[in-house]
mmCIF file of the N, C-alpha and C atoms, coordinates in Angstrom:
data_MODEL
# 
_entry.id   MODEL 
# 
loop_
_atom_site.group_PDB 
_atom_site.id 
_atom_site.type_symbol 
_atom_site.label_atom_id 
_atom_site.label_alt_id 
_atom_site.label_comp_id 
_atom_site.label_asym_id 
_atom_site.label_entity_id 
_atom_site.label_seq_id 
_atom_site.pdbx_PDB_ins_code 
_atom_site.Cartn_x 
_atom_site.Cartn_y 
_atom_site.Cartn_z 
_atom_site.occupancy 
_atom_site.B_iso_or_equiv 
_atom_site.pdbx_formal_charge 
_atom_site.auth_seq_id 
_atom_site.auth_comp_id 
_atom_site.auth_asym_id 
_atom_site.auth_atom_id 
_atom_site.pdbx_PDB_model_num 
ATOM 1   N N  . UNK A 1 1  ? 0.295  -26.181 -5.705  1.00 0.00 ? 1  UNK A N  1 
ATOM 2   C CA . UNK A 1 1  ? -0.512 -25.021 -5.409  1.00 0.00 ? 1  UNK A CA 1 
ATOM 3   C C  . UNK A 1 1  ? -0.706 -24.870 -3.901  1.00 0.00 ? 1  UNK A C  1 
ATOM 4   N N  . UNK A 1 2  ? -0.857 -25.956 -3.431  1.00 0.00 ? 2  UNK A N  1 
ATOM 5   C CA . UNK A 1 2  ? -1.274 -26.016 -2.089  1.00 0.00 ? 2  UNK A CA 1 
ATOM 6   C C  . UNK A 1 2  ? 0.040  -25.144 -1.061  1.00 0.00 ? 2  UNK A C  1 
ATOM 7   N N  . UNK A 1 3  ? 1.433  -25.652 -1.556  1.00 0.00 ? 3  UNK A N  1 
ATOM 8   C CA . UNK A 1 3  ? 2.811  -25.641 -0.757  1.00 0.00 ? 3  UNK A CA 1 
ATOM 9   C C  . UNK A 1 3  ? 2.792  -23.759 -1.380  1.00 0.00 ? 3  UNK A C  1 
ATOM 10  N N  . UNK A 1 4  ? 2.127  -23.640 -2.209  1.00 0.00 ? 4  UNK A N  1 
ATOM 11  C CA . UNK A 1 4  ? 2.641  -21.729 -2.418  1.00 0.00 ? 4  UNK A CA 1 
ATOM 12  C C  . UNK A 1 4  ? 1.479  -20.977 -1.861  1.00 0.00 ? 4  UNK A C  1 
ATOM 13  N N  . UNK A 1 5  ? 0.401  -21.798 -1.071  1.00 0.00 ? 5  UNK A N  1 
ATOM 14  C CA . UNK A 1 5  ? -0.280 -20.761 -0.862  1.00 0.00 ? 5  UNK A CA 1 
ATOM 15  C C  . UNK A 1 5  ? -0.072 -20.786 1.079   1.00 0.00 ? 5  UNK A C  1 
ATOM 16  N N  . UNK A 1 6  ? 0.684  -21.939 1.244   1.00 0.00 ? 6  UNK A N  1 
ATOM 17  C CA . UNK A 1 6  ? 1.348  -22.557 2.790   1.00 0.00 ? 6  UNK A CA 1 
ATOM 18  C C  . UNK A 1 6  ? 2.526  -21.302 2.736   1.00 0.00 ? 6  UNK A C  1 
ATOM 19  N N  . UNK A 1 7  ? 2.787  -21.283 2.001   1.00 0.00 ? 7  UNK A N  1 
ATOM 20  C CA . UNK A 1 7  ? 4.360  -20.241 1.903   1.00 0.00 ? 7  UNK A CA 1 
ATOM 21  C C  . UNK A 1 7  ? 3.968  -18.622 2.197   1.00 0.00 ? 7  UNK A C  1 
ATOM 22  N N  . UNK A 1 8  ? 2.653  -18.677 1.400   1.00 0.00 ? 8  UNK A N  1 
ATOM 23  C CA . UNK A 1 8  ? 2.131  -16.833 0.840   1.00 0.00 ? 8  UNK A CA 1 
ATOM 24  C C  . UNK A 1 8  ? 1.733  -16.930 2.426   1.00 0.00 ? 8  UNK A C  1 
ATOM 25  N N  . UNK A 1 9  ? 1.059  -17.598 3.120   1.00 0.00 ? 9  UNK A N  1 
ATOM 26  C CA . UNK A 1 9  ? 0.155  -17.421 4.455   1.00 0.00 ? 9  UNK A CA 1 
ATOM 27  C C  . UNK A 1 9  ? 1.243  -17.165 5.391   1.00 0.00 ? 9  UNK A C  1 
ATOM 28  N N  . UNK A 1 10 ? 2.726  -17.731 5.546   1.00 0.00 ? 10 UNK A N  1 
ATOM 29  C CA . UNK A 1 10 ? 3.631  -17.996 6.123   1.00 0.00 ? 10 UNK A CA 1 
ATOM 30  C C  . UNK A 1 10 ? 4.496  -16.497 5.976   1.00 0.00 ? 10 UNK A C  1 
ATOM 31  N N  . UNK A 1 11 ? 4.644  -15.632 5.159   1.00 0.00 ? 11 UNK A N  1 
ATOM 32  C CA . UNK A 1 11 ? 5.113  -15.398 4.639   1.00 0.00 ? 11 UNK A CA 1 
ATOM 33  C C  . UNK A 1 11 ? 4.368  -13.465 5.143   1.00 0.00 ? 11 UNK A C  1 
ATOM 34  N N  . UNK A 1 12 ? 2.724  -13.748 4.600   1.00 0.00 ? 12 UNK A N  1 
ATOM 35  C CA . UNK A 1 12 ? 2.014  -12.689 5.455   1.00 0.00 ? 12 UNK A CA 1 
ATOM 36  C C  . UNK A 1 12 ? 2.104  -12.265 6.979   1.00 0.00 ? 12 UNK A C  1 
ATOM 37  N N  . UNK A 1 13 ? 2.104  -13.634 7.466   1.00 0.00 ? 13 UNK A N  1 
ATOM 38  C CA . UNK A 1 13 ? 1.512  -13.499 8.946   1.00 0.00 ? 13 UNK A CA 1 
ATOM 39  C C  . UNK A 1 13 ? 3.499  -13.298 9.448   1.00 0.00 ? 13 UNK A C  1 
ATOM 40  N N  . UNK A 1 14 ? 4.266  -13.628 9.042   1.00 0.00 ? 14 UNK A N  1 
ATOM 41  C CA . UNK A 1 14 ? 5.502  -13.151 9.101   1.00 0.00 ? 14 UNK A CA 1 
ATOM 42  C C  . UNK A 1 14 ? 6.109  -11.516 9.209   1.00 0.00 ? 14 UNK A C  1 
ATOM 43  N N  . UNK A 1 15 ? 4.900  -11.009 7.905   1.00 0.00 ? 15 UNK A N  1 
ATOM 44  C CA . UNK A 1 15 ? 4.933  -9.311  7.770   1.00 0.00 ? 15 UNK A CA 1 
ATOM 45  C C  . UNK A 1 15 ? 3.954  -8.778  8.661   1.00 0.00 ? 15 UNK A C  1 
ATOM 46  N N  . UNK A 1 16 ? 2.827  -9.287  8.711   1.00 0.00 ? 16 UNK A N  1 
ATOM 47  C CA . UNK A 1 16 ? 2.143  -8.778  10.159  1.00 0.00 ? 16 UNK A CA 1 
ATOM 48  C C  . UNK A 1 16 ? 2.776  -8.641  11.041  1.00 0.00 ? 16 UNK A C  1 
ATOM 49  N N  . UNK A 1 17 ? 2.933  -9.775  11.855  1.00 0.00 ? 17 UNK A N  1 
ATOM 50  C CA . UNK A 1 17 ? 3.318  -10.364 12.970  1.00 0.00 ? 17 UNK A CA 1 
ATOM 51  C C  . UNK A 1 17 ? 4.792  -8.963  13.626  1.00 0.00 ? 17 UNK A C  1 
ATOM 52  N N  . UNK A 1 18 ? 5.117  -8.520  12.382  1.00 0.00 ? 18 UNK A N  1 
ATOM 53  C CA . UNK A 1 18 ? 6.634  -7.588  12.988  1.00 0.00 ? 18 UNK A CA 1 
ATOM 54  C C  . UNK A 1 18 ? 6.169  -6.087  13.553  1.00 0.00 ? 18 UNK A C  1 
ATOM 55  N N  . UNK A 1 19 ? 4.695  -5.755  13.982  1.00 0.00 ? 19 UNK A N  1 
ATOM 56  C CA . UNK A 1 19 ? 4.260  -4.861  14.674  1.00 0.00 ? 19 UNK A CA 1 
ATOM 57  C C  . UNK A 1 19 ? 3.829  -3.824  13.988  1.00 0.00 ? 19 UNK A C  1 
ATOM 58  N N  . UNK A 1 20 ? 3.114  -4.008  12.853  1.00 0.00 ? 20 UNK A N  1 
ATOM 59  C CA . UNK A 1 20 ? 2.306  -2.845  11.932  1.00 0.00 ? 20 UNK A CA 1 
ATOM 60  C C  . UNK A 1 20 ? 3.331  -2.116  10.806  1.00 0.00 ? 20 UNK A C  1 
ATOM 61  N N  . UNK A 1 21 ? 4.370  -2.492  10.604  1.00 0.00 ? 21 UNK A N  1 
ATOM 62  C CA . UNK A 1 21 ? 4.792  -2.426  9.504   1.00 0.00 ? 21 UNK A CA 1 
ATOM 63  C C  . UNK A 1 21 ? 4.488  -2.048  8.290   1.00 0.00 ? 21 UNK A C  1 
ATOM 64  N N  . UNK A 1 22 ? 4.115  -3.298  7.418   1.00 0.00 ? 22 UNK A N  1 
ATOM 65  C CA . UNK A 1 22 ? 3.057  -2.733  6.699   1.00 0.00 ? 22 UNK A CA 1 
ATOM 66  C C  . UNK A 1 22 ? 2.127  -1.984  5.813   1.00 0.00 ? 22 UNK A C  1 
ATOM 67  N N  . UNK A 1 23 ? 1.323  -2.013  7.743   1.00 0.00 ? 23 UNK A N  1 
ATOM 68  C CA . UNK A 1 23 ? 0.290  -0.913  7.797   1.00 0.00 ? 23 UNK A CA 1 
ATOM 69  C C  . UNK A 1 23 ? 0.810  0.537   7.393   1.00 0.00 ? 23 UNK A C  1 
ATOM 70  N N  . UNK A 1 24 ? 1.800  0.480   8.106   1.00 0.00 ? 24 UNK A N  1 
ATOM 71  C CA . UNK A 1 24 ? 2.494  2.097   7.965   1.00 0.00 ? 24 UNK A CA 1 
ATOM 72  C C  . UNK A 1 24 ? 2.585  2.392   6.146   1.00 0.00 ? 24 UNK A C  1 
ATOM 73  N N  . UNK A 1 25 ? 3.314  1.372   5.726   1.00 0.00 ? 25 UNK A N  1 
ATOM 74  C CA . UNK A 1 25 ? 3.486  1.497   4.410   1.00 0.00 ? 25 UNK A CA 1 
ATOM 75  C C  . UNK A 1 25 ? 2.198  1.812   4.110   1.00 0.00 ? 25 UNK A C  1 
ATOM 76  N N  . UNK A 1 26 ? 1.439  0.667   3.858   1.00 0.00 ? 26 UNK A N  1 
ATOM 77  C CA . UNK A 1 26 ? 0.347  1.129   2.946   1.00 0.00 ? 26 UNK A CA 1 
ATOM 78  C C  . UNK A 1 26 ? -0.736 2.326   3.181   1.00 0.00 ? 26 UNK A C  1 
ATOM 79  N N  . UNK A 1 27 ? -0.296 3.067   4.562   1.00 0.00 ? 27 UNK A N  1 
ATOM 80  C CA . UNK A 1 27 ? -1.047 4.170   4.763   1.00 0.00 ? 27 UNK A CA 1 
ATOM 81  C C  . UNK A 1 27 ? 0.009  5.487   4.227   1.00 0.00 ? 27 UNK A C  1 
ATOM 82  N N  . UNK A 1 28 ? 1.347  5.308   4.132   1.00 0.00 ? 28 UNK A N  1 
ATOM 83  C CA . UNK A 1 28 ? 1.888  6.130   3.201   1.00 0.00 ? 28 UNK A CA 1 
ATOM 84  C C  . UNK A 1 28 ? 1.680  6.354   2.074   1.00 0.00 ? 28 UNK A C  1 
ATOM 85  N N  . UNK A 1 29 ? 1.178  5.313   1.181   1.00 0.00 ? 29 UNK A N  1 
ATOM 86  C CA . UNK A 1 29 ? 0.952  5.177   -0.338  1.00 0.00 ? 29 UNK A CA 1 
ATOM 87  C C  . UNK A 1 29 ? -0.315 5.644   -0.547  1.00 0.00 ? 29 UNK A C  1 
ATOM 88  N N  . UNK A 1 30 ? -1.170 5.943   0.536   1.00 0.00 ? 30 UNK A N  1 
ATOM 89  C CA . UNK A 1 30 ? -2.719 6.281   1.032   1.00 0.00 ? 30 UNK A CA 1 
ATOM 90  C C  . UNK A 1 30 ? -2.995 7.828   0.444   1.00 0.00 ? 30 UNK A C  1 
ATOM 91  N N  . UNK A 1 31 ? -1.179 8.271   1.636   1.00 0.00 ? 31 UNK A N  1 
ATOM 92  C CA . UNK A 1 31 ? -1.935 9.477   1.545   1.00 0.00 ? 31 UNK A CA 1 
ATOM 93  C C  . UNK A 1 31 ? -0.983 10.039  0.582   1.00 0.00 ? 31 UNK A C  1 
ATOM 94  N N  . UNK A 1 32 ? -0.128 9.419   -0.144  1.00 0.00 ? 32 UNK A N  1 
ATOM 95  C CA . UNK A 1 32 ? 0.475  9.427   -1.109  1.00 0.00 ? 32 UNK A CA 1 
ATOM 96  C C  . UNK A 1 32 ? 0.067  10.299  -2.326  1.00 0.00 ? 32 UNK A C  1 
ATOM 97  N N  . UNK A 1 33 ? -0.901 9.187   -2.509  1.00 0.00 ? 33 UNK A N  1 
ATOM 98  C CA . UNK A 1 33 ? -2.102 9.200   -3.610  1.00 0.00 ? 33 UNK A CA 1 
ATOM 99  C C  . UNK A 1 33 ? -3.618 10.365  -3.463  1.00 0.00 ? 33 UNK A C  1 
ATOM 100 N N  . UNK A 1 34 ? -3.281 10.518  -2.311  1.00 0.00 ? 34 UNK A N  1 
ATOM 101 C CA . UNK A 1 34 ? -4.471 11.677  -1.879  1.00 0.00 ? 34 UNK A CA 1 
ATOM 102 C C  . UNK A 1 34 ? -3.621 12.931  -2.120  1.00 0.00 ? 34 UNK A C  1 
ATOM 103 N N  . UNK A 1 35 ? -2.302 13.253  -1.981  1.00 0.00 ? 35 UNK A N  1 
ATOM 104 C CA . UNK A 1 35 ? -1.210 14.282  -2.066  1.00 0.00 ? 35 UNK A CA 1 
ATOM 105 C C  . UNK A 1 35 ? -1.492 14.805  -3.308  1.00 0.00 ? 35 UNK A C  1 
ATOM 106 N N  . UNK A 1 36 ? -0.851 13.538  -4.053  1.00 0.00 ? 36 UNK A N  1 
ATOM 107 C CA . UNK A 1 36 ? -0.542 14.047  -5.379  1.00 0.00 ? 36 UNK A CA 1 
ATOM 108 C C  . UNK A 1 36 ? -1.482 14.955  -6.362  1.00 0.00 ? 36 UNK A C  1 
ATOM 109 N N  . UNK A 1 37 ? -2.610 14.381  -6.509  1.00 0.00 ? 37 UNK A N  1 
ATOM 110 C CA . UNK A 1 37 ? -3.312 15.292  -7.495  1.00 0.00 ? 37 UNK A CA 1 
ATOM 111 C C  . UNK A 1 37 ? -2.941 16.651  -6.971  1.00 0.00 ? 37 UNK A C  1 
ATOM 112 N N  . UNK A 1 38 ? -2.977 17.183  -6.021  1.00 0.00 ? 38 UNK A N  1 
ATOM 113 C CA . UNK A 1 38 ? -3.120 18.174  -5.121  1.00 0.00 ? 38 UNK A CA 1 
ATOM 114 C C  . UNK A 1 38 ? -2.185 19.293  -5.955  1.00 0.00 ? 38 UNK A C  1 
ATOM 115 N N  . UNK A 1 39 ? -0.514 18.566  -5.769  1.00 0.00 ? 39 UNK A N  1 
ATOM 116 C CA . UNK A 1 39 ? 0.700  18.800  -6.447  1.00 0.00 ? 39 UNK A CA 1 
ATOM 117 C C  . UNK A 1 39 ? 0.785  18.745  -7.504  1.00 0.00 ? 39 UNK A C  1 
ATOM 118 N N  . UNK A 1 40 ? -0.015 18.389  -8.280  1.00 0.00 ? 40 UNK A N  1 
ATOM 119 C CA . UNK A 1 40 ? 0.076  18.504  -9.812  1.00 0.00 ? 40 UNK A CA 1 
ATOM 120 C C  . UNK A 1 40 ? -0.856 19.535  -10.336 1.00 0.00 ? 40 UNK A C  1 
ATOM 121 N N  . UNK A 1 41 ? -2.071 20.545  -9.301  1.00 0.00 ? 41 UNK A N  1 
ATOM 122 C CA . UNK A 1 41 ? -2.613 21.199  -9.650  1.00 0.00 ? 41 UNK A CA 1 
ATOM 123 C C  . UNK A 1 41 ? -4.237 21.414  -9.635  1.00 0.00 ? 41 UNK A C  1 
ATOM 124 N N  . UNK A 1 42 ? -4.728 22.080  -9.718  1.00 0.00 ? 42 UNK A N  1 
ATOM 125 C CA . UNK A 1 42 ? -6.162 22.155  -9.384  1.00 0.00 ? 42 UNK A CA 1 
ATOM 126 C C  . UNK A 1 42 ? -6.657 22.025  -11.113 1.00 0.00 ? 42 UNK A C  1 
ATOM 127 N N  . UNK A 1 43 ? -6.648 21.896  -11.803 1.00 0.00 ? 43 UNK A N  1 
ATOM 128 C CA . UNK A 1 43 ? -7.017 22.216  -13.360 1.00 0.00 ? 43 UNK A CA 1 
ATOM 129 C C  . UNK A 1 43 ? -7.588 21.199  -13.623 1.00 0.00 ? 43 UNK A C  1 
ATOM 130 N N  . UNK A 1 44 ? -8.878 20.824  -14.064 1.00 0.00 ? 44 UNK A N  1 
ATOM 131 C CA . UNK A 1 44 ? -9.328 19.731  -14.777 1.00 0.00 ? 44 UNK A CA 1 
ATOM 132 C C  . UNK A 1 44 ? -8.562 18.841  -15.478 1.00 0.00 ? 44 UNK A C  1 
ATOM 133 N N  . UNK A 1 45 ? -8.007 19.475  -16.588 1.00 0.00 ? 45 UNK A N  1 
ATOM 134 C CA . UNK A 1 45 ? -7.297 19.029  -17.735 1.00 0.00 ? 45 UNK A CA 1 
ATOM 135 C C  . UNK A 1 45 ? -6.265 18.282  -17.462 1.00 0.00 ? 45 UNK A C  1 
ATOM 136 N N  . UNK A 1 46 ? -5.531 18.593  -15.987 1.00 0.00 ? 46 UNK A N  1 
ATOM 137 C CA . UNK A 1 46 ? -4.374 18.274  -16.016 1.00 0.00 ? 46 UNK A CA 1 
ATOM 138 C C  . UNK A 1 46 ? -4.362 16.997  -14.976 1.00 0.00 ? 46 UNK A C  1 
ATOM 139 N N  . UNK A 1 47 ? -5.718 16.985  -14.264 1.00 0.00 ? 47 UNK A N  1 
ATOM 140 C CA . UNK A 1 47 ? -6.265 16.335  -13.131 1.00 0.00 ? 47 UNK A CA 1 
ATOM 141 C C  . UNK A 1 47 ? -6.466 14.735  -13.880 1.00 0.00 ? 47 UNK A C  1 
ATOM 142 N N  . UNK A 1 48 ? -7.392 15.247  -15.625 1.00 0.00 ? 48 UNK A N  1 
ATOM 143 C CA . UNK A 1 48 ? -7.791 14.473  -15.761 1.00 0.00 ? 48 UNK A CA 1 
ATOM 144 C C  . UNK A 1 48 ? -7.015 13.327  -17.157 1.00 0.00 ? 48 UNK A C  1 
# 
């Protein structure tokens, strides 16, 4: 347990470390997800 969580830390600071990367991603999927309902329509029904 110890050697996979040495790996996961190794492994993060690896994907950090390459200059916001990432970040970018997960602020795409951000506004991704803020988009979409949008595109699928204003309608309760279809919202919900």
């Amino acid at each position: 347990m110890k050697a996979a969580r040495a790996l996961f830390a190794r492994e993060l600071s690896l994907a950090w470390g390459g200059g916001g990367g990432p970040l970018l991603a997960c602020g795409f999927l951000l506004c991704l997800t803020a988009i979409l309902p949008l595109a699928a329509g204003g309608d309760p029904r279809v919202l919900a």
